[in-house]
C-alpha atoms as a printed R data frame, in Angstrom:
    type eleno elety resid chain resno       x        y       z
1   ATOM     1    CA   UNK     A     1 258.159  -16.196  40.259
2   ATOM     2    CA   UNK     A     2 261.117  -18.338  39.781
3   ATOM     3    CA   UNK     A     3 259.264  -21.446  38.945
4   ATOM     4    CA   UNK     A     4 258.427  -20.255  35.093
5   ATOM     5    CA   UNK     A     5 261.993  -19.462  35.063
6   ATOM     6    CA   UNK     A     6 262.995  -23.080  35.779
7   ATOM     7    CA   UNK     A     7 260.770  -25.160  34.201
8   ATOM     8    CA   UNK     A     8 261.906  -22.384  30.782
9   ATOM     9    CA   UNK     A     9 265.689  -23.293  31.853
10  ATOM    10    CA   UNK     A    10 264.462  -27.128  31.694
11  ATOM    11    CA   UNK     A    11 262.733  -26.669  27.869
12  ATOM    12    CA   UNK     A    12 265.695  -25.024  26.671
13  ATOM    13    CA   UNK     A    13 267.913  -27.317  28.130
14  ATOM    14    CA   UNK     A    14 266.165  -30.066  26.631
15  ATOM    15    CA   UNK     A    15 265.953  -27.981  23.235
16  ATOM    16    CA   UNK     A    16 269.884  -27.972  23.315
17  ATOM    17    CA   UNK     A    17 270.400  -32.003  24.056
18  ATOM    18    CA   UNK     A    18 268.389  -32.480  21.361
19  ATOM    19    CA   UNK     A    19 269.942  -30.205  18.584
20  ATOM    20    CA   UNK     A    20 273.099  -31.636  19.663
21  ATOM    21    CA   UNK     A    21 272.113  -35.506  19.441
22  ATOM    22    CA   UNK     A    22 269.915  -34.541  16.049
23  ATOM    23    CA   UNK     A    23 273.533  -32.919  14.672
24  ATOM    24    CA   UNK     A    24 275.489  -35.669  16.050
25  ATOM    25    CA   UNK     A    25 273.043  -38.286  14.124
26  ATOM    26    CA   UNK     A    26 273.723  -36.500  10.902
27  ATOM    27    CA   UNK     A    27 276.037  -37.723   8.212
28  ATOM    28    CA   UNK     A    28 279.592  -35.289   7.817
29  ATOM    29    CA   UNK     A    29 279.969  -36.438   4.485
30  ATOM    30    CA   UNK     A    30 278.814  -38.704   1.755
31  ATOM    31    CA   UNK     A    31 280.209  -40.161  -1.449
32  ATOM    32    CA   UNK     A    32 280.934  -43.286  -3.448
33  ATOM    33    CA   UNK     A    33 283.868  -44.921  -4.266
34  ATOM    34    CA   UNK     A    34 285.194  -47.589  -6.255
35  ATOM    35    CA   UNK     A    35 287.581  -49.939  -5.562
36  ATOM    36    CA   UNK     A    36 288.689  -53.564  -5.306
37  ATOM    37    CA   UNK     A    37 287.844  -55.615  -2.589
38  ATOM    38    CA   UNK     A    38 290.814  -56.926  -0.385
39  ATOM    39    CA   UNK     A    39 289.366  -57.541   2.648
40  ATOM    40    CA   UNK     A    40 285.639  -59.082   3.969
41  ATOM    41    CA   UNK     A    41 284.621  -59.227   7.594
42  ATOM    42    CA   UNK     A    42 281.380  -59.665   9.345
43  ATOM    43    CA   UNK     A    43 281.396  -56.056  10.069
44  ATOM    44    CA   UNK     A    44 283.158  -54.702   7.666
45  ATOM    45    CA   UNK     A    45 284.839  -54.488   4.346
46  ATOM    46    CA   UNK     A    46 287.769  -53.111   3.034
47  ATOM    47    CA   UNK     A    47 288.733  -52.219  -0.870
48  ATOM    48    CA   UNK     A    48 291.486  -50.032  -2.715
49  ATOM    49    CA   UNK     A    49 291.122  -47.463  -5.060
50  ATOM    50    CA   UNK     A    50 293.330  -48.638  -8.159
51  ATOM    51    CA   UNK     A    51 296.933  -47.066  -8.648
52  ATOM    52    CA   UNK     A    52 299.722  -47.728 -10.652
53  ATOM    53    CA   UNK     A    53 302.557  -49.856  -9.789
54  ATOM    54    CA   UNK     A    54 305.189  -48.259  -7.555
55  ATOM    55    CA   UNK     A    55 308.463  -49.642  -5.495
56  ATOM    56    CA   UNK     A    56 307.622  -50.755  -1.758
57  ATOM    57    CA   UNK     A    57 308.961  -47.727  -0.300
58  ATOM    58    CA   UNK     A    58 307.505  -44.928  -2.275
59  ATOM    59    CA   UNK     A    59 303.524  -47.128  -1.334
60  ATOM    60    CA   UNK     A    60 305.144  -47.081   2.442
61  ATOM    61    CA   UNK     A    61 305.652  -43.268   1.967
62  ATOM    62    CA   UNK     A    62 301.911  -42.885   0.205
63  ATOM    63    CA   UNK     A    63 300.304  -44.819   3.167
64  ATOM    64    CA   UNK     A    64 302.109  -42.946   6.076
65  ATOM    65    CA   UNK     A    65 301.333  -39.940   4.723
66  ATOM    66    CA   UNK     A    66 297.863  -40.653   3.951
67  ATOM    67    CA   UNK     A    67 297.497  -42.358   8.253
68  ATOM    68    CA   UNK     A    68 299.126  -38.518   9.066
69  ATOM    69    CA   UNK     A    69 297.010  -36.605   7.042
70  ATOM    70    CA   UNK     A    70 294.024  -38.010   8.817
71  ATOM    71    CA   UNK     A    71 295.588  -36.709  12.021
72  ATOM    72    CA   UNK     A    72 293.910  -39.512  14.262
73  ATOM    73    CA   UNK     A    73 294.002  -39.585  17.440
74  ATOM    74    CA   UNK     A    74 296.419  -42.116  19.890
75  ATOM    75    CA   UNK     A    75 293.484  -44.552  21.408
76  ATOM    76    CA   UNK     A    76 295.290  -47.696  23.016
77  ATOM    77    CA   UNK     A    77 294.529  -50.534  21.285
78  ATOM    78    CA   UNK     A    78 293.269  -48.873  18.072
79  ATOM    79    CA   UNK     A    79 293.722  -50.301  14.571
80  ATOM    80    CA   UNK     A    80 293.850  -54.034  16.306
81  ATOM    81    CA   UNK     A    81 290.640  -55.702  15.396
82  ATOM    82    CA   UNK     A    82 291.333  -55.034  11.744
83  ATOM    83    CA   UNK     A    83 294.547  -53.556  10.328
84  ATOM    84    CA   UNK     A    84 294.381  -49.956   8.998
85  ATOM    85    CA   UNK     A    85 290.937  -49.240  10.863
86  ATOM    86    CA   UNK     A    86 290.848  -47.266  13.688
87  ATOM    87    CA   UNK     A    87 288.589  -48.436  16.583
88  ATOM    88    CA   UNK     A    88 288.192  -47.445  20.505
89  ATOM    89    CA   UNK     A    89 290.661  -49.206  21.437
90  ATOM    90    CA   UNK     A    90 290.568  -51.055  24.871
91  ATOM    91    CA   UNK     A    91 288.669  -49.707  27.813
92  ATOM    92    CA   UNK     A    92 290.283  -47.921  30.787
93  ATOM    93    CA   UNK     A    93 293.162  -46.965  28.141
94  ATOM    94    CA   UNK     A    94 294.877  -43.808  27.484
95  ATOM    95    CA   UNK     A    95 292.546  -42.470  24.558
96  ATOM    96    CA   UNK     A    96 289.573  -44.293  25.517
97  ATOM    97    CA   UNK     A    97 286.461  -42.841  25.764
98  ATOM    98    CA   UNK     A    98 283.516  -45.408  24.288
99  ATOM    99    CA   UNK     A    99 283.552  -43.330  20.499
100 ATOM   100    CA   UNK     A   100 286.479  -41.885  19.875
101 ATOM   101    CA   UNK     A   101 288.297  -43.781  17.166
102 ATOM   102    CA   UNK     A   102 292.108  -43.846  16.205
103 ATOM   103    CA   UNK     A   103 295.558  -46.084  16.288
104 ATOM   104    CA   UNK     A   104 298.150  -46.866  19.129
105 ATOM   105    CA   UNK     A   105 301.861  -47.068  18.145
106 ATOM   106    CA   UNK     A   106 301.047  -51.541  16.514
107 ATOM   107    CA   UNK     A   107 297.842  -50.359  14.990
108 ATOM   108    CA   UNK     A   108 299.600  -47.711  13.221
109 ATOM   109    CA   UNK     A   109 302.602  -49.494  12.189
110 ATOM   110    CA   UNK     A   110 300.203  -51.905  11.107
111 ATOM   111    CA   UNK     A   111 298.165  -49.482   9.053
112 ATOM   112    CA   UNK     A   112 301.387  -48.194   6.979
113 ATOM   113    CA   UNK     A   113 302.447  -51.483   6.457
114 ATOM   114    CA   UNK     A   114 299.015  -52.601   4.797
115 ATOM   115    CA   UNK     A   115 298.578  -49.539   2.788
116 ATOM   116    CA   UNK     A   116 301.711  -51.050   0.483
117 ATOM   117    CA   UNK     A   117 300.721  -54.517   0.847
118 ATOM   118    CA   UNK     A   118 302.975  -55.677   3.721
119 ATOM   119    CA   UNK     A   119 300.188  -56.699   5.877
120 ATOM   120    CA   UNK     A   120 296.963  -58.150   5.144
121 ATOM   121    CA   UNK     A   121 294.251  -55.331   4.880
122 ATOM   122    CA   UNK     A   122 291.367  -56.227   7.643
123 ATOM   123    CA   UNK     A   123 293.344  -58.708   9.185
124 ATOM   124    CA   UNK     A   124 294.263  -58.439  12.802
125 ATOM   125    CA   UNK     A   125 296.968  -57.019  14.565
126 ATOM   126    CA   UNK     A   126 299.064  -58.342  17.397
127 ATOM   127    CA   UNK     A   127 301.018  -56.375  20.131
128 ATOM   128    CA   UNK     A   128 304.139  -54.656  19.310
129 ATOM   129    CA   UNK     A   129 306.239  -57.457  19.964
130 ATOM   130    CA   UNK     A   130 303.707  -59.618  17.797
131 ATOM   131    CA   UNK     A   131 303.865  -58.008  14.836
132 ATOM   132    CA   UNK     A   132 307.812  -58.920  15.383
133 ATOM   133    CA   UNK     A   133 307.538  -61.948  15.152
134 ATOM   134    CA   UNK     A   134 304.924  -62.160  12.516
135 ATOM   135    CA   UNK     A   135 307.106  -60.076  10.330
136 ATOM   136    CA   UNK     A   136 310.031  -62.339  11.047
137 ATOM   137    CA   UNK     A   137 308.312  -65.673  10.369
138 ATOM   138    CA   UNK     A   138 307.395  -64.563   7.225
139 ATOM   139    CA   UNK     A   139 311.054  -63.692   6.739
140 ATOM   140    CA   UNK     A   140 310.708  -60.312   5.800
141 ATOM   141    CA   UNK     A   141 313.093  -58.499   7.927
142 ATOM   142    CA   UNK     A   142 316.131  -59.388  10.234
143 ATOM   143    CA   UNK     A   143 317.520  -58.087  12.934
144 ATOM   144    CA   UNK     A   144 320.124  -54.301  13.236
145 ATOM   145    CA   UNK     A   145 318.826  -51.135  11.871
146 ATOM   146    CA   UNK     A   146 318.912  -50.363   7.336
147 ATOM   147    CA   UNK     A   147 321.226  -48.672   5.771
148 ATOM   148    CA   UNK     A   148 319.993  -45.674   4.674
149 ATOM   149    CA   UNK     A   149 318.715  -43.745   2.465
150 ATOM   150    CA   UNK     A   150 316.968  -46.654   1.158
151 ATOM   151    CA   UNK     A   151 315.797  -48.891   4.293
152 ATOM   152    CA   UNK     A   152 312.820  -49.193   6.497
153 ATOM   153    CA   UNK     A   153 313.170  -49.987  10.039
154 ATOM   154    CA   UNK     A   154 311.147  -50.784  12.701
155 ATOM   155    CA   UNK     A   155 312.417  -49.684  16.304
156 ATOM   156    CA   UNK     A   156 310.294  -52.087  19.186
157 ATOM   157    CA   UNK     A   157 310.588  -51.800  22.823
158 ATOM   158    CA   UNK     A   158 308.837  -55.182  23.639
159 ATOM   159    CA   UNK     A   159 305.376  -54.897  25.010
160 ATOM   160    CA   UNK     A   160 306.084  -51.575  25.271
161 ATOM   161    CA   UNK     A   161 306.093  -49.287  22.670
162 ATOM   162    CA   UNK     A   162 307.229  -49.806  18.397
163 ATOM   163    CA   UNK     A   163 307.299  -46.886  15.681
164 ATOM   164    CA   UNK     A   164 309.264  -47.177  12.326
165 ATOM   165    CA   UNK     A   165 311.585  -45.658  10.297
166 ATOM   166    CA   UNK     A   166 310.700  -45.278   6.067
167 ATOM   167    CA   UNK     A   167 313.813  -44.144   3.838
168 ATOM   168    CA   UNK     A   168 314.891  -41.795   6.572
169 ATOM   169    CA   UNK     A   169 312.215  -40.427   8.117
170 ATOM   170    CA   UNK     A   170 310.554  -41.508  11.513
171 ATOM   171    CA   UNK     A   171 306.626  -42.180  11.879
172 ATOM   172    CA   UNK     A   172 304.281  -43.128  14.885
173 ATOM   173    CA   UNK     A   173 302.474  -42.300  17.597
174 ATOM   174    CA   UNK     A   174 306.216  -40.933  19.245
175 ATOM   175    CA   UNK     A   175 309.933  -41.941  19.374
176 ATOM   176    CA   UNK     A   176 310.738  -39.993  22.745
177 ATOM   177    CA   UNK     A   177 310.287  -36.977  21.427
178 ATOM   178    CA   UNK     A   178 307.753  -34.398  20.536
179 ATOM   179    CA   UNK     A   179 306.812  -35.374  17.173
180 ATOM   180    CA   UNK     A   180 303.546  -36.666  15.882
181 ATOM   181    CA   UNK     A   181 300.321  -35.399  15.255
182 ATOM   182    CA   UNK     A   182 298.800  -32.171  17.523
183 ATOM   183    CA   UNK     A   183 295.803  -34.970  19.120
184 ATOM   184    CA   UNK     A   184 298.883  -37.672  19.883
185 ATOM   185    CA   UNK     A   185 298.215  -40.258  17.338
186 ATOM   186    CA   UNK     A   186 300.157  -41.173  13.937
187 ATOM   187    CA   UNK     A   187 302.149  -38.910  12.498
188 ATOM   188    CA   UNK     A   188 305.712  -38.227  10.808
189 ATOM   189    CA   UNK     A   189 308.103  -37.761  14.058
190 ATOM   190    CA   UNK     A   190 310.749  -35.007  12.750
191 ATOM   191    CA   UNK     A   191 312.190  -34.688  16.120
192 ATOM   192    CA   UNK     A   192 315.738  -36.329  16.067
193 ATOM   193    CA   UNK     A   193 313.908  -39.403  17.444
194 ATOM   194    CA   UNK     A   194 315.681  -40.039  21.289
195 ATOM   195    CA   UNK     A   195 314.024  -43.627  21.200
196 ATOM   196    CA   UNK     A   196 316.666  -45.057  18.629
197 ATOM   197    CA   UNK     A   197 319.637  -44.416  20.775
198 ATOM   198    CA   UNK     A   198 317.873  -46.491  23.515
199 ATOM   199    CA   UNK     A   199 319.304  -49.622  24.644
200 ATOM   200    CA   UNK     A   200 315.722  -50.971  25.228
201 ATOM   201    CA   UNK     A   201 314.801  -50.580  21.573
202 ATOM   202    CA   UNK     A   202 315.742  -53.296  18.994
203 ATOM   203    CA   UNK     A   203 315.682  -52.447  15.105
204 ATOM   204    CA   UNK     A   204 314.733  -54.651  12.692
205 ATOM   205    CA   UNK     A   205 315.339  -53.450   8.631
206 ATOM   206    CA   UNK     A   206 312.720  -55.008   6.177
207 ATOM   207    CA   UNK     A   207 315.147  -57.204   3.490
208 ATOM   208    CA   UNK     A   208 316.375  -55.470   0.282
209 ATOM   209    CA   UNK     A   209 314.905  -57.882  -1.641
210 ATOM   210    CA   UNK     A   210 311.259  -57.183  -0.219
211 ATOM   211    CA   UNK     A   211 311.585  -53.227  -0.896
212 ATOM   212    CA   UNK     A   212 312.794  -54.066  -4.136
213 ATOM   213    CA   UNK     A   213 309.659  -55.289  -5.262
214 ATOM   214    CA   UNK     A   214 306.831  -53.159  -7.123
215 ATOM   215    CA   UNK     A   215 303.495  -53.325  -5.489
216 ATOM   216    CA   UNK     A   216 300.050  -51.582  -6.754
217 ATOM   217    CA   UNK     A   217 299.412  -48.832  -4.324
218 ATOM   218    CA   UNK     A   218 295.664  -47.749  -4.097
219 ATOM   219    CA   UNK     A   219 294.356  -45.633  -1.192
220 ATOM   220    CA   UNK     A   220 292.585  -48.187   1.174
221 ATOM   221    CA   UNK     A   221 288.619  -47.514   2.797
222 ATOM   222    CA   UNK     A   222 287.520  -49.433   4.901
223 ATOM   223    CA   UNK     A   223 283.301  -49.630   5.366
224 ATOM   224    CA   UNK     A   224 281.568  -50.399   8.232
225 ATOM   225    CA   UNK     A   225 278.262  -53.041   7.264
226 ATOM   226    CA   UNK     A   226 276.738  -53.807  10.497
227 ATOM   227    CA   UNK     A   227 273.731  -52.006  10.099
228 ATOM   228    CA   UNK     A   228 273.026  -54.549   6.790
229 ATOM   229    CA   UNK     A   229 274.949  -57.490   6.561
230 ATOM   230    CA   UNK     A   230 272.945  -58.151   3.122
231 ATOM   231    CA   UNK     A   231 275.443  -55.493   1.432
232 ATOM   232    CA   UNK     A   232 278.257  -57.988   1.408
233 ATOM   233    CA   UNK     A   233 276.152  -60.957  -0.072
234 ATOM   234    CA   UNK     A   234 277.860  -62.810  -2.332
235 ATOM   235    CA   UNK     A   235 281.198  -60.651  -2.589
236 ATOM   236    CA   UNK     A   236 284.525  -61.976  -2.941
237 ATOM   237    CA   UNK     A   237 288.080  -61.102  -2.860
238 ATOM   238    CA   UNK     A   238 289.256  -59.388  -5.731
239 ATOM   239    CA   UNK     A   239 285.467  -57.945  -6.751
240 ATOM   240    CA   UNK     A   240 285.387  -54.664  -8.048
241 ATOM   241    CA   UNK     A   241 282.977  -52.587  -6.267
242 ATOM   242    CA   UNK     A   242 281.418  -48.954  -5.927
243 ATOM   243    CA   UNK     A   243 280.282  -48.428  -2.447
244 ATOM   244    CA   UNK     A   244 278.148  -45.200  -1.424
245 ATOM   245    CA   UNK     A   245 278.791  -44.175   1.845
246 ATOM   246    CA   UNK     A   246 277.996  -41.957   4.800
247 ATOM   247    CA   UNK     A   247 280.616  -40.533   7.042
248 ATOM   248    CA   UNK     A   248 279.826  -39.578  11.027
249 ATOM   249    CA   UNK     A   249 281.049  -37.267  13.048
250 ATOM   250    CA   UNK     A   250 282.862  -39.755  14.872
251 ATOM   251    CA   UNK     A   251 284.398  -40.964  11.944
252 ATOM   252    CA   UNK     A   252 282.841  -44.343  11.498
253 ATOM   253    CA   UNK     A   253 282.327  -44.432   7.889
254 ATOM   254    CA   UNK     A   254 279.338  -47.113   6.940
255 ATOM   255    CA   UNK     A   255 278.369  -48.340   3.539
256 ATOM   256    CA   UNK     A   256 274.728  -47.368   2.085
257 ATOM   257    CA   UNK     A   257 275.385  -49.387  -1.208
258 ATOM   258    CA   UNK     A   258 277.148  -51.607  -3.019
259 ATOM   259    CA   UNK     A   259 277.312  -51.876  -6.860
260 ATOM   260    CA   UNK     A   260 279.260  -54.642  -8.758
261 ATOM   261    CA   UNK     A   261 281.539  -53.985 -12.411
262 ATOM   262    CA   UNK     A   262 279.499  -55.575 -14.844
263 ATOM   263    CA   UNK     A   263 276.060  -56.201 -12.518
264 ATOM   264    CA   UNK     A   264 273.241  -57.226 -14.317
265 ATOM   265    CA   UNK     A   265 269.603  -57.618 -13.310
266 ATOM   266    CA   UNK     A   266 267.079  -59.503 -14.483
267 ATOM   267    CA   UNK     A   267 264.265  -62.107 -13.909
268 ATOM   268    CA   UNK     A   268 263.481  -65.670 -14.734
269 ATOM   269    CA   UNK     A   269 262.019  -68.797 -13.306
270 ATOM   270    CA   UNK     A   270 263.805  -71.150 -11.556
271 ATOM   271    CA   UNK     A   271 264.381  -73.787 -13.608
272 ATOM   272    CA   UNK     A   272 267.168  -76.255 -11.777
273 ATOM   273    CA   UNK     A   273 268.525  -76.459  -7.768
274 ATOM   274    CA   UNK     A   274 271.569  -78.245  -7.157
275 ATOM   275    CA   UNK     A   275 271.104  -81.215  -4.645
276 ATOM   276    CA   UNK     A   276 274.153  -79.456  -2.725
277 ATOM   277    CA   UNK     A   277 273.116  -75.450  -2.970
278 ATOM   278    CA   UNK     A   278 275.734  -74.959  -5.293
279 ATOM   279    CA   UNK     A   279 273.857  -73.644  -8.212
280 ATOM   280    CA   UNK     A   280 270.389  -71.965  -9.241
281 ATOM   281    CA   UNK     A   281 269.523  -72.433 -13.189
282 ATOM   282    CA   UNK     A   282 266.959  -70.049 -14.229
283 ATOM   283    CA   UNK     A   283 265.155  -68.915 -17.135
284 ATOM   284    CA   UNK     A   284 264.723  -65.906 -18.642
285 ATOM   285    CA   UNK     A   285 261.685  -63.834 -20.991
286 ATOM   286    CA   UNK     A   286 263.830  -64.164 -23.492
287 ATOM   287    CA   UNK     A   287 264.130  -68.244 -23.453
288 ATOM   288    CA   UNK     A   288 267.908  -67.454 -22.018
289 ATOM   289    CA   UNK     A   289 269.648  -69.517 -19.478
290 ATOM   290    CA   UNK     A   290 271.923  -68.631 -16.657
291 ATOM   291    CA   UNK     A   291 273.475  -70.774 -14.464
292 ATOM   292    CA   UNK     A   292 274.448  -68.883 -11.025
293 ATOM   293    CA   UNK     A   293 276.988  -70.228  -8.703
294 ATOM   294    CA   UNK     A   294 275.342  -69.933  -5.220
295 ATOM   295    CA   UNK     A   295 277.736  -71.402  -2.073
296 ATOM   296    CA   UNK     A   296 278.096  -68.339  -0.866
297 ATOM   297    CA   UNK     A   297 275.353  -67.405  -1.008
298 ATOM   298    CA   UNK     A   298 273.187  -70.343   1.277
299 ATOM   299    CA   UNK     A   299 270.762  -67.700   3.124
300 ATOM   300    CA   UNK     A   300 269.646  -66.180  -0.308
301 ATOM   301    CA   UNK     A   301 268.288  -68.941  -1.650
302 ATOM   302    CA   UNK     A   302 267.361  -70.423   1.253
303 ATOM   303    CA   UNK     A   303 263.455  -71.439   0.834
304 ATOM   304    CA   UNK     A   304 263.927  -71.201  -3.440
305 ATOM   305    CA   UNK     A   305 261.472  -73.816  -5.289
306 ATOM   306    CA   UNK     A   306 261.716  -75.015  -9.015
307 ATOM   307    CA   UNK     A   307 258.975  -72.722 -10.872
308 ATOM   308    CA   UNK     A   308 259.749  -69.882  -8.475
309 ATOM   309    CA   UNK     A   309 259.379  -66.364 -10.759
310 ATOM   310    CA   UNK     A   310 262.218  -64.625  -9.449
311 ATOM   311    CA   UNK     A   311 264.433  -61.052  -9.927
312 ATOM   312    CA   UNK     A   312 268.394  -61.351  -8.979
313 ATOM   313    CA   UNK     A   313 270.950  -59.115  -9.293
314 ATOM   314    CA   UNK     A   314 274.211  -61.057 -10.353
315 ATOM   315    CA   UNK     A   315 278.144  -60.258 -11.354
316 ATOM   316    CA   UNK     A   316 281.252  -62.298 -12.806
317 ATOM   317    CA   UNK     A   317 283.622  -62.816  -9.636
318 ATOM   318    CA   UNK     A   318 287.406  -62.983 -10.658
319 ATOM   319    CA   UNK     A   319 287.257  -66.472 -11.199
320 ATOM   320    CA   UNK     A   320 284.372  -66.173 -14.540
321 ATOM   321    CA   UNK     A   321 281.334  -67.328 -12.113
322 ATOM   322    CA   UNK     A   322 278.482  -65.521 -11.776
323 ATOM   323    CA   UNK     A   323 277.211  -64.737  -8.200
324 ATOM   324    CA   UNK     A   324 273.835  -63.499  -7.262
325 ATOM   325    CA   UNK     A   325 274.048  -60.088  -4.775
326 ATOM   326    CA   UNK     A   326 270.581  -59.664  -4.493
327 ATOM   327    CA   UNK     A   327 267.506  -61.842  -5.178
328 ATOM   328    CA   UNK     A   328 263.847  -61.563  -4.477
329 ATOM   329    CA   UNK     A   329 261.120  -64.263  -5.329
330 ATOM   330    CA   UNK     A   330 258.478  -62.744  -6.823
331 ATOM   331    CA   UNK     A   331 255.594  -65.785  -7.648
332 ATOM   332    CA   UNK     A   332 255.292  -69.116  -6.276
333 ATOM   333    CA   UNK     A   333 253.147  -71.713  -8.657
334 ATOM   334    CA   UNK     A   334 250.279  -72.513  -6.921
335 ATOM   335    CA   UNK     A   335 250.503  -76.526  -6.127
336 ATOM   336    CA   UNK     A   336 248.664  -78.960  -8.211
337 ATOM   337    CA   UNK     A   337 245.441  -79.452  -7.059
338 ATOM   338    CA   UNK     A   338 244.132  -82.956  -6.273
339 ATOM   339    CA   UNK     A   339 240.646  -84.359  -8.016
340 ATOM   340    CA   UNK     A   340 238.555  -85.313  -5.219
341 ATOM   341    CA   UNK     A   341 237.819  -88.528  -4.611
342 ATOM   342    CA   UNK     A   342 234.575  -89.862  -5.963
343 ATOM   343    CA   UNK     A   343 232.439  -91.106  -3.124
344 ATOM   344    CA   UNK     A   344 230.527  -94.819  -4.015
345 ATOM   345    CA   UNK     A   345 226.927  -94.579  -4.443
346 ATOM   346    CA   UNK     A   346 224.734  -95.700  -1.292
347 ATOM   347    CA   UNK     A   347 224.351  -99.619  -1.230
348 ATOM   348    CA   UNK     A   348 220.528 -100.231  -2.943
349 ATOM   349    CA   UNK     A   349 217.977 -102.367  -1.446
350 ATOM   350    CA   UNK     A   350 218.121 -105.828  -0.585
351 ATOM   351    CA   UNK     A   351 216.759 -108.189  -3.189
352 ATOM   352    CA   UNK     A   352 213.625 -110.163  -1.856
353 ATOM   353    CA   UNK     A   353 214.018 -113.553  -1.208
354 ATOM   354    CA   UNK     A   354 212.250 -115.883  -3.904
355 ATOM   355    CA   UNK     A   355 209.138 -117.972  -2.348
């Protein structure tokens, strides 16, 4: 009698795996949002919302607020392949486990420091000690801690551990203490901070001069584009885009579409190829002609022909060019066809010899 009873167990066990995988699969949230490009990967791509212009430390405030908010978790290695994204970090780490996402102590400091413009957006990030010395060879900050109220330090153990300090208040993964966010990742640190009284830490205050200046803080998203490389065709720094996304469970967020300010789409026949790739001429309906700059774009018009009938989606980039995003050929003329060759008659008789 047990033996209906098991092989039950096994269907609803099954059942269960596959609710789970099916709700797993399905999106937590979707939107759209518009912003300007700042960063382009081959996986990804990064833009900010627009904001008005704001002092360096209030956008350092906005950003570490924004990274605690999000209440990540600590994942060694995190936010290092491209700064202000959270990844898995390295395997065999403290935080790994092949999906979860977040930052470690760099990554996070690295985040913050994007979000007002102080680190390239998408770019990577070194080790603690790294982003020392980047920071320093750009000549940005200088060694002993600010003078508060209005200074931002960074305290680094190197190779060890770095977290920061923004107008008086600590943030990172930890400082000694207890602080941080309730899953261990970034967070505001209001515990007294034990780390800065270390002799093992060395501070580092970013120049008066740099938090002087006024910077445009935007939220930044970052948009994962694996799944269809063809999303980012043609886009460039500075681009104004609206991206519709989906948003896993996991928290990989991955673009679904990409509209350009100011696209237009139309069709036309291709009228003129540079020798080099660099430019597609076509012709409109409407007698019109637009000239579209095309290096980089190579793989969508690889294959084009002169006379092709073809529908594009294009934009003005930053610089006044227009770039094709999307292009599909729609007729090829058929090629001339050749007369055929008249075959000679058959040679006649031959003529009788007189006599």
């Amino acid at each position: 009698m047990r033996r209906p009873l098991i092989a039950i167990g096994a269907l609803v066990c099954v059942l269960t795996v596959s609710a789970v995988a099916l709700a797993a699969s399905q999106p937590l949230a979707r939107g759209s949002v518009r912003g300007k490009v700042v960063y382009l990967g081959q996986w990804s791509v990064t833009i900010q919302k627009n904001g008005r212009m704001v002092g360096v430390i209030n956008a350092l405030q906005r950003s570490a607020g924004a990274l605690a908010a999000r209440e990540l978790p600590y994942v060694w290695g995190g936010g290092h392949g491209e700064a202000a994204v959270p990844s898995i970090g390295e395997r065999g780490g403290p935080g790994y486990n092949g999906r979860r996402r977040g930052f470690d102590c760099s990554g996070s400091v690295a985040a913050v420091l994007a979000g007002a413009g102080l680190w390239a957006p998408g770019s990577p990030v070194p080790n603690d000690a790294g982003v020392i010395r980047q920071l320093l060879a750009e000549h940005v900050i200088v060694k002993q801690p600010g003078r508060a109220p209005n200074q931002v330090t960074l305290y680094d153990r190197p190779g060890v551990h770095i977290f920061m300090n923004i107008n008086g208040r600590f943030f990172g993964t930890s400082d000694g203490g207890a602080g941080g966010n309730r899953r261990g990742g970034a967070g505001w640190l209001d515990d007294g901070a034990p780390d800065v009284y270390s002799r093992h830490f060395k501070a580092y205050h970013f120049l008066p001069s740099v938090l002087r200046n006024r910077t445009s803080y935007g939220q930044d998203y970052t948009f994962e584009i694996a799944a269809d490389p063809a999303l980012s065709y043609g886009a460039e720094l500075g681009d104004v885009i609206t991206v519709g996304y989906t948003q896993a469970r996991n928290g990989v967020t991955s673009a679904q579409s990409v509209l350009y300010r100011g696209a237009v789409t139309t069709s036309g026949t291709v009228t003129a190829i540079a020798e080099d790739g660099s430019s597609v001429t076509i012709q409109t309906p409407a007698g019109q002609t637009v000239t579209l700059a095309t290096t980089l774009v190579p793989d969508l018009i690889d294959g084009l022909l002169v006379g092709d009938t073809i529908s594009l989606t294009y934009a003005k980039d930053p610089s006044g060019l227009l770039v094709p995003h999307a292009l599909t050929t729609l007729s090829t003329p058929a090629p001339p066809t050749t007369p055929p060759t008249p075959t000679p008659p058959p040679p006649g008789p031959e003529p009788m010899a007189a006599g």
